[in-house]
KERODREN-954708 format. One record per residue (C-alpha): x, y, z; residue in one letter; residue number from 1. Coordinates in Angstrom, 3 decimals, decimal comma. Layout:
BEGIN
<x = X	y = Y	z = Z	residuo = A	num = NUM>
...
END
This chain:
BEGIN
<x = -61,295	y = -2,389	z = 35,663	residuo = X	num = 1>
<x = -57,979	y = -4,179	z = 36,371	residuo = X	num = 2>
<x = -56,195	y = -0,670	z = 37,123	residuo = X	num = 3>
<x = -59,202	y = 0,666	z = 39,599	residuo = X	num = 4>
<x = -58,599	y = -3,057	z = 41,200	residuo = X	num = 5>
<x = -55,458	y = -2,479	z = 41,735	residuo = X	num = 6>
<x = -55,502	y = 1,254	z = 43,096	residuo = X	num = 7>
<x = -57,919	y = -0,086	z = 45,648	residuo = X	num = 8>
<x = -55,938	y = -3,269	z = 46,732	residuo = X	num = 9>
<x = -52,823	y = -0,625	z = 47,127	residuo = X	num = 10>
<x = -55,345	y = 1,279	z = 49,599	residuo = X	num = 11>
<x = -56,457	y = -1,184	z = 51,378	residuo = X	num = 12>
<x = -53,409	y = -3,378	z = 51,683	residuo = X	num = 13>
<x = -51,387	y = 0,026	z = 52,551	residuo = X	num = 14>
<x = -53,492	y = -0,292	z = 55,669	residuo = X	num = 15>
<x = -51,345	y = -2,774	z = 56,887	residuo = X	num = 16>
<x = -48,486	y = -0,394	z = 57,303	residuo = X	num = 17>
<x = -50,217	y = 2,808	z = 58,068	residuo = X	num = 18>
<x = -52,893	y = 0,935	z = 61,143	residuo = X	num = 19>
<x = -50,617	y = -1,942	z = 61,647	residuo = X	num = 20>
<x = -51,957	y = -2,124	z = 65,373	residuo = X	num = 21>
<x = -55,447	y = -3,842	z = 63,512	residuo = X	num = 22>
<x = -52,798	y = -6,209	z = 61,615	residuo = X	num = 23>
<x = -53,072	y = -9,088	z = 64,152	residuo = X	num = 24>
<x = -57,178	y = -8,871	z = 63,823	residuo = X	num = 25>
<x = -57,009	y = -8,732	z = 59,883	residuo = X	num = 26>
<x = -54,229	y = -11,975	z = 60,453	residuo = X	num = 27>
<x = -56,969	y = -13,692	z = 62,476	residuo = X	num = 28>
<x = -60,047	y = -13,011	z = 60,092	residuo = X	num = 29>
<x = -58,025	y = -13,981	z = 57,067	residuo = X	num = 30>
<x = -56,899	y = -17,062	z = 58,725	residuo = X	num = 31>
<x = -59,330	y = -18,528	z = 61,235	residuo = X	num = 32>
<x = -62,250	y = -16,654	z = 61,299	residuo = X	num = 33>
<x = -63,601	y = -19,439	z = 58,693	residuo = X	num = 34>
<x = -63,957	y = -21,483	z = 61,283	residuo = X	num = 35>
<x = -66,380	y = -19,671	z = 62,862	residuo = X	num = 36>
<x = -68,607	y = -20,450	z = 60,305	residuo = X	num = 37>
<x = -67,800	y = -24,136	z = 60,684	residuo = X	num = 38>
<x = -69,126	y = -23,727	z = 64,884	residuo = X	num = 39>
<x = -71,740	y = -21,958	z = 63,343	residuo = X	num = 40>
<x = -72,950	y = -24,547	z = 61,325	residuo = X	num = 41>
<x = -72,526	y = -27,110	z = 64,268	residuo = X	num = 42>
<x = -74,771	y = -24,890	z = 67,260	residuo = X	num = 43>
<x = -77,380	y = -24,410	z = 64,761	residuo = X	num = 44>
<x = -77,736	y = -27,706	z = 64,066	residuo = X	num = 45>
<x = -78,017	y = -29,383	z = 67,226	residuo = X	num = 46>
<x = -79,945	y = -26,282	z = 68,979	residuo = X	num = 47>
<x = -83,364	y = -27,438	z = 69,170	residuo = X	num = 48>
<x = -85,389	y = -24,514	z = 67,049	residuo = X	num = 49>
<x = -87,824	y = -26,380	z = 64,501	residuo = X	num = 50>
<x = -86,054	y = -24,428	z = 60,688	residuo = X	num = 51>
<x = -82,257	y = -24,657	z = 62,102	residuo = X	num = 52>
<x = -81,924	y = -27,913	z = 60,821	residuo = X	num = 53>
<x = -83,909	y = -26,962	z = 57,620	residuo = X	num = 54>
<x = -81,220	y = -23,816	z = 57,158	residuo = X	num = 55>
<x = -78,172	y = -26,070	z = 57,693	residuo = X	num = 56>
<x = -79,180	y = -28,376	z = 54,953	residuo = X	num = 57>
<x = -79,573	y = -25,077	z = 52,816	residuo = X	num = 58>
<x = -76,412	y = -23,608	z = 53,779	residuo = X	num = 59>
<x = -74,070	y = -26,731	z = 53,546	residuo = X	num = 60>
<x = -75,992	y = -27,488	z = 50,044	residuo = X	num = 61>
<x = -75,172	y = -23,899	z = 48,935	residuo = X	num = 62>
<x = -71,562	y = -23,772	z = 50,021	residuo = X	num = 63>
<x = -70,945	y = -26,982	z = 48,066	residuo = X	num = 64>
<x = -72,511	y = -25,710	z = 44,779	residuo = X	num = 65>
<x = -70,938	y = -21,929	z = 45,335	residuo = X	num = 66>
<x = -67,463	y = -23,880	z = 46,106	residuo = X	num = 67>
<x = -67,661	y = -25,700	z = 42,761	residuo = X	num = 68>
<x = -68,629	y = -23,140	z = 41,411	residuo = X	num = 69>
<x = -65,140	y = -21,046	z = 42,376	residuo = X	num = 70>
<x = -63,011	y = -24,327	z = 41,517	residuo = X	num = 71>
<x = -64,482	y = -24,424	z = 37,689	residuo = X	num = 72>
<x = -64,000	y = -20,230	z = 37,078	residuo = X	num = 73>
<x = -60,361	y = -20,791	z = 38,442	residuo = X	num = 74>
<x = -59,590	y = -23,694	z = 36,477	residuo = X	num = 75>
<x = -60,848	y = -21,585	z = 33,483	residuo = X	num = 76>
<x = -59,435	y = -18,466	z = 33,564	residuo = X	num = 77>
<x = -56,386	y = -18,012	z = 36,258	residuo = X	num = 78>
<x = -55,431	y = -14,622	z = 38,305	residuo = X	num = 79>
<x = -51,875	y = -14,703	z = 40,150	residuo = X	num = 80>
<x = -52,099	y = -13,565	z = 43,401	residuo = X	num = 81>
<x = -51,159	y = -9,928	z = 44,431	residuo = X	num = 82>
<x = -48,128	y = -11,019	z = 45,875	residuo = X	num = 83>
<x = -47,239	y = -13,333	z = 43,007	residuo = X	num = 84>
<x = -47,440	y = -10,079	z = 40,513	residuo = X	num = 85>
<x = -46,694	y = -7,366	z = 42,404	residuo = X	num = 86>
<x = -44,594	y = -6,281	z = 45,529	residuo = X	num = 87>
<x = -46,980	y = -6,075	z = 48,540	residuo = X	num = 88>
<x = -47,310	y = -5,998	z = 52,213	residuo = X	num = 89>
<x = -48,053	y = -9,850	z = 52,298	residuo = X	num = 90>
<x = -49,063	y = -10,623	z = 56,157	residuo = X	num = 91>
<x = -49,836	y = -14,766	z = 55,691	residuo = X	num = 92>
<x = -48,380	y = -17,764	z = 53,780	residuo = X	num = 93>
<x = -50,261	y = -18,372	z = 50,992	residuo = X	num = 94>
<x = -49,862	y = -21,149	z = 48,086	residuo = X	num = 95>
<x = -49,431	y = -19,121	z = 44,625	residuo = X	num = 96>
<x = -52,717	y = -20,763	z = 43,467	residuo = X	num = 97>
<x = -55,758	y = -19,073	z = 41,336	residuo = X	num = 98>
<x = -56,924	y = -15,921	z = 43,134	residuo = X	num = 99>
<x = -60,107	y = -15,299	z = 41,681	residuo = X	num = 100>
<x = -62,849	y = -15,518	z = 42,930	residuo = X	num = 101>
<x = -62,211	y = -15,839	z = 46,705	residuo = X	num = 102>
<x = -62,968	y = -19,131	z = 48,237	residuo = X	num = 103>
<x = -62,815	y = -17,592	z = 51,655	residuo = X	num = 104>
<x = -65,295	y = -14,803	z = 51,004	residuo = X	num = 105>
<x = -67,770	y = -16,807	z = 49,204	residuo = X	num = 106>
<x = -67,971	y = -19,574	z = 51,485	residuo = X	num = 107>
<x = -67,878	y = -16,787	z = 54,390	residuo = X	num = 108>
<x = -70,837	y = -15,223	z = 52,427	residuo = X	num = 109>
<x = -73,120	y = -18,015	z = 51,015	residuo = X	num = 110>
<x = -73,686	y = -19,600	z = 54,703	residuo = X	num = 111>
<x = -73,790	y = -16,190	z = 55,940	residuo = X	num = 112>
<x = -76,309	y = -15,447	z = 53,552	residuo = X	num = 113>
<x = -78,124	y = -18,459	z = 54,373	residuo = X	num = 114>
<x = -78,138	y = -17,755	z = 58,200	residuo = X	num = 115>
<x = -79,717	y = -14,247	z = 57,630	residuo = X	num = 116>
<x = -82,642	y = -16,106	z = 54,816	residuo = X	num = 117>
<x = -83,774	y = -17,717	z = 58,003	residuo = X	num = 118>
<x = -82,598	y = -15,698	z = 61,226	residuo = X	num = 119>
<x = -82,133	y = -12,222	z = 60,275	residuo = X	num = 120>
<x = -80,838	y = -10,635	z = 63,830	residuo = X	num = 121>
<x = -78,506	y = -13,589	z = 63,519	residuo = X	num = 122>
<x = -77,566	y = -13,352	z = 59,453	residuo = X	num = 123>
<x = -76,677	y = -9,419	z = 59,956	residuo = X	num = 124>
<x = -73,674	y = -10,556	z = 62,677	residuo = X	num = 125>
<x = -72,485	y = -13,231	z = 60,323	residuo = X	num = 126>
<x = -72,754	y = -10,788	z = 57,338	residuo = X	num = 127>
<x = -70,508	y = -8,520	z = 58,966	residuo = X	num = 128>
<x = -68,177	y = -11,298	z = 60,274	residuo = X	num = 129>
<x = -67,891	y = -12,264	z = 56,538	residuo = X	num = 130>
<x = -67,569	y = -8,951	z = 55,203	residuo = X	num = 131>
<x = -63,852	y = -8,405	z = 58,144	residuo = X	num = 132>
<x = -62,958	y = -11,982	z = 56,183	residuo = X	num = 133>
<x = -62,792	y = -10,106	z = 52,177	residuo = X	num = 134>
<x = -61,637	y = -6,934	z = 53,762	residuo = X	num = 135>
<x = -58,951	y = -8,887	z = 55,433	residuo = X	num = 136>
<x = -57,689	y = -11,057	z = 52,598	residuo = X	num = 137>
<x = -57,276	y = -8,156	z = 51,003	residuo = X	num = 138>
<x = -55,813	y = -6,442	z = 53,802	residuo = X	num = 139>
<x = -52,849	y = -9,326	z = 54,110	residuo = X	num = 140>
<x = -52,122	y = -9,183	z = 50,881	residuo = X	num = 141>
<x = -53,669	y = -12,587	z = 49,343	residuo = X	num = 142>
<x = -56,515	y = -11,142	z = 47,338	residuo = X	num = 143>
<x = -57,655	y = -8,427	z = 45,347	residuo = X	num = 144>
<x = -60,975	y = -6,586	z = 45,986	residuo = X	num = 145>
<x = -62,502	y = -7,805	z = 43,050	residuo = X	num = 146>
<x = -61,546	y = -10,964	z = 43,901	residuo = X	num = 147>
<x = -63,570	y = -10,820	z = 47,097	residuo = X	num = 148>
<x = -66,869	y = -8,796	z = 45,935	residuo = X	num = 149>
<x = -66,833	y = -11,775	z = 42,824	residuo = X	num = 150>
<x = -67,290	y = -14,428	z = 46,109	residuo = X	num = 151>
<x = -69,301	y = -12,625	z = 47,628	residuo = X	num = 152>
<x = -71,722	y = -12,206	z = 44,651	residuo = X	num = 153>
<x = -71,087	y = -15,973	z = 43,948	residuo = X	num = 154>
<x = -71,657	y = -16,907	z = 47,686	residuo = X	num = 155>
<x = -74,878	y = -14,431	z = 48,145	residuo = X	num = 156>
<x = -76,768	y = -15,671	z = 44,881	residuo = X	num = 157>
<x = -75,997	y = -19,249	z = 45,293	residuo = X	num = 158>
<x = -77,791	y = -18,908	z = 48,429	residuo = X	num = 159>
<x = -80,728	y = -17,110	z = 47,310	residuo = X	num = 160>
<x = -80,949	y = -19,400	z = 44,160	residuo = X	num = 161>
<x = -80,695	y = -22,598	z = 46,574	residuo = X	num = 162>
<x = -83,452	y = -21,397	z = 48,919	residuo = X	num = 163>
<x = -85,660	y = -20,597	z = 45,860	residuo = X	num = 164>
<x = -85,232	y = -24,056	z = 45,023	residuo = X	num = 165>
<x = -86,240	y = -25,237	z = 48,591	residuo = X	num = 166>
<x = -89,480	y = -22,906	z = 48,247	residuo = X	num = 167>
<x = -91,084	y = -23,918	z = 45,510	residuo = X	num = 168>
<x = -89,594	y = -27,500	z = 44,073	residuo = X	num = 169>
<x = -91,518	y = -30,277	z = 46,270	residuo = X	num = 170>
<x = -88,616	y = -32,858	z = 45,156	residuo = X	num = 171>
<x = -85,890	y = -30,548	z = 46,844	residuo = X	num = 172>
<x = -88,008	y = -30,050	z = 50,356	residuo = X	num = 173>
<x = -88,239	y = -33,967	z = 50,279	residuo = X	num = 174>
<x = -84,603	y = -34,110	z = 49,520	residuo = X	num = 175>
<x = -84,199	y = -32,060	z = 52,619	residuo = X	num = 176>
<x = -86,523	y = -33,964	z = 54,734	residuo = X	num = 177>
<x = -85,005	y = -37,095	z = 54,057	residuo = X	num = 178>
<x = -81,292	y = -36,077	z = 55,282	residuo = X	num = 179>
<x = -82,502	y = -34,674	z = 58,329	residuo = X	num = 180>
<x = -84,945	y = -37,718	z = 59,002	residuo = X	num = 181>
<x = -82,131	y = -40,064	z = 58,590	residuo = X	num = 182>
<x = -79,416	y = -37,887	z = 60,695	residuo = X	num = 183>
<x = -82,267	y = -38,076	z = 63,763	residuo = X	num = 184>
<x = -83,037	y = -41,761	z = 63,107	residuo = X	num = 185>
<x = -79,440	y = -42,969	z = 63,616	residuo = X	num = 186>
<x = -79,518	y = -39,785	z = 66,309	residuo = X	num = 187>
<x = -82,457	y = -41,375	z = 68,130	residuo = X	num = 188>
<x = -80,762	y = -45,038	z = 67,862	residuo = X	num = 189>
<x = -77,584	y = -43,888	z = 69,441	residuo = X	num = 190>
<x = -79,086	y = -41,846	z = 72,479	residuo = X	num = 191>
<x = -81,685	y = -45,286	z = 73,151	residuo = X	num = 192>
<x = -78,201	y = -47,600	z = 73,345	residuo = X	num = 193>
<x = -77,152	y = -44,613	z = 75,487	residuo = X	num = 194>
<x = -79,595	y = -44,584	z = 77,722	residuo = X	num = 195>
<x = -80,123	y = -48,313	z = 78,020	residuo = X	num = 196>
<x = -76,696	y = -48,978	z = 78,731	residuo = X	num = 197>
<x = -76,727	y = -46,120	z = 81,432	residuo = X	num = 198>
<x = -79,457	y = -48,548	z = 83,238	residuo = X	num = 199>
<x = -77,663	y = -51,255	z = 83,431	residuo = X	num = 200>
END
């Protein structure tokens, strides 16, 4: 398994030489694209569709538990990077932490994941989106592809394990309920100061 994991990060990160014209979009996916997940969590929260709220809750829930999840396997059982053990084309700084599993591919993946439970013309753009983030950390030499599929295995079935939860545990919906209730009651305080002090 190791060898076959390493022909195919040789492959893939060989890309980097042979297509280098696509190296600047694997430099941005590895690097920022995470953050798209981060606006992504933000618009569907505040745009006013009755279940975004109810998916956010899901998908922050998830991404904590999958996250912890990746921090206790590391601490366990440590992989050096592919440019700590081997010579590569390595396209982004990196700290020479634990490799495996992928933080950025599971966390890519598991709100992904959740996004497409609820909204699935939206989920299949964000599955893709997360699926150019492990190709790319690959790509720039940080990861190796089993490091990436193991996050996104972590970061699909933590969210599909989470929304089971939701479904058919009364305690979690409640749980649930209560966080949003008590973002929109400090939300509903603020806007009435708001708009009373715009009277005056």
């Amino acid at each position: 398994m190791s060898h076959l994991d390493y022909s195919a990060f040789q492959i893939i990160n060989h890309l980097a030489v042979s297509d280098r014209f696509l190296n600047p979009l694997m430099i941005f996916l590895a690097e920022k694209a995470q953050y798209l997940f981060f606006i992504a969590i933000i618009f569907y929260w505040f745009y006013p569709k009755a279940n975004n709220r109810k998916m956010i809750v899901e998908a922050v829930l998830s991404a904590c538990i999958a996250l912890t999840l990746n921090g206790v396997i590391g601490h366990f059982y440590y992989r050096a990077r592919p440019f700590v053990a081997h010579h590569v084309n390595w396209l982004i700084p990196h700290a020479r932490n634990a490799s495996f599993p992928s933080d950025h591919a599971t966390a890519a993946f598991v709100i992904a994941t959740a996004i497409w439970i609820w909204i699935k013309r939206d989920g299949w753009i964000w599955l893709i989106l997360a699926a150019g983030i492990a190709l790319s950390r690959v790509w720039t030499g940080v990861h190796y592809p089993l490091d990436v599929t193991a996050g996104m295995l972590i970061g699909v079935s933590v969210a599909f394990g989470v929304h089971y939860l939701f479904i058919h545990f009364e305690r979690m919906k409640e749980f649930r309920a209560r966080i949003i209730g008590v973002y929109e009651s400090v939300e509903g305080t603020i806007l009435k100061k708001t708009n009373m002090l715009r009277k005056r």
